[in-house]
N, C-alpha and C positions, 0 to 999 in steps of 0.2 A: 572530622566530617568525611563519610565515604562519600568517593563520586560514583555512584551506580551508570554504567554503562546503558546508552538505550538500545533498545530491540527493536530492530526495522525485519517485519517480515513482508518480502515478496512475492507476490501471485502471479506466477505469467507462464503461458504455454513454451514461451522461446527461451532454451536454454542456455544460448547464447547472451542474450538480453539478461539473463538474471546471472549470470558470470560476472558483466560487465558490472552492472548494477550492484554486485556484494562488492567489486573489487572499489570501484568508487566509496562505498557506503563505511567498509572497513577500516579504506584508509582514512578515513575522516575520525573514525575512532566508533561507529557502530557497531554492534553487535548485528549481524544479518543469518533469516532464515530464509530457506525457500522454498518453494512449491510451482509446481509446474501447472497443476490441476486442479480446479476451483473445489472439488470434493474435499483434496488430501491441506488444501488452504486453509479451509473452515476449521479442519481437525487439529491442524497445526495453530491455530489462532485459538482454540480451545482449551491445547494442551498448554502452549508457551505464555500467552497473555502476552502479546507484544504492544510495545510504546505506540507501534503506527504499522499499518498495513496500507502497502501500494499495491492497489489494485487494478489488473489490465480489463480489458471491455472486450475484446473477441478471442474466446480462446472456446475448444471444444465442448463435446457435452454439456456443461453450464460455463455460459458468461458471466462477466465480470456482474450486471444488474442482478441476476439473481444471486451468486456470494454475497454482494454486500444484501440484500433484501434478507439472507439467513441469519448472515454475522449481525445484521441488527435488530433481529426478531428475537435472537440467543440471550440467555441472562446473563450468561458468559462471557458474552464477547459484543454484548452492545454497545459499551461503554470506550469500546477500541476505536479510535478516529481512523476514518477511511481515507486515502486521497484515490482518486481514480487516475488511471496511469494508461494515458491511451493515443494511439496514432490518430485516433477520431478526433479531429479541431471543429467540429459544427457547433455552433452556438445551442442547440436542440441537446444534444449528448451531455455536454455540459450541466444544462440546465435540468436534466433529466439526472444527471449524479447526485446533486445536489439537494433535489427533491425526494431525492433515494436515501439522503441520508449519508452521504460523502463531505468530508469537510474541506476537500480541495482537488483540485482537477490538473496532474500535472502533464503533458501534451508531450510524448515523441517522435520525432527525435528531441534529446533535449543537449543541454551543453551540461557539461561533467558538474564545472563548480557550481550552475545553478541548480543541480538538482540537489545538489548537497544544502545551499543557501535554502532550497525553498523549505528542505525539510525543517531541518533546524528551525524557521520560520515557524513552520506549524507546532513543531513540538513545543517550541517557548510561549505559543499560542495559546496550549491546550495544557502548561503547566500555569499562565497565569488567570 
């Protein structure tokens, strides 16, 4: 039995934050893509087809609401579980990801192992 590796692609304008974010994601044993910019995210989510995309909420030209509103209008890339990945802790934002069609809302800053723990969570989620 092969263990296929998963593919976490990250959407976020901070370069920084998505360094940290592969460096975490890898060592835990994922595969990680990145993208800085919600255009070249979509593209990248169409080309790769990843396990899960973490999506940020304020980043230029288009926000995180209208990515995920494309990636889940796409025949492509509908079927890709979102989590929203955002400094926004308002119960409103939240609620508004989820109605967008995000299956989890994970809040930064966050602590290294739970970001890894939540993943894992969702993907065991969305494989059972």
């Amino acid at each position: 039995m092969s263990f296929k590796k998963k593919v976490v692609l990250v959407i976020d304008d901070n370069p920084d934050l998505l360094d940290i974010v592969d460096a975490i994601l890898t060592d835990s044993g994922y595969i990680v893509a990145k993208s800085q910019s919600g255009e070249s995210g979509i593209e990248v989510a169409r080309t790769l087809h990843p396990d899960l995309i973490l999506l940020d909420i304020n980043m230029p030209k288009m926000d995180g609401w209208e990515v995920l509103k494309i990636i889940k209008e796409d025949e492509k890339t509908k079927e890709i579980p979102v989590a929203m990945f955002s400094v926004r802790t308002d119960l409103k934002d939240k609620r508004m990801s989820f109605q967008k069609g995000a299956i989890d809302y994970i809040s930064k800053p966050f602590q290294y192992g739970k970001l890894t723990e939540k993943i894992e969570n969702i993907l065991n989620r969305q494989a059972g």
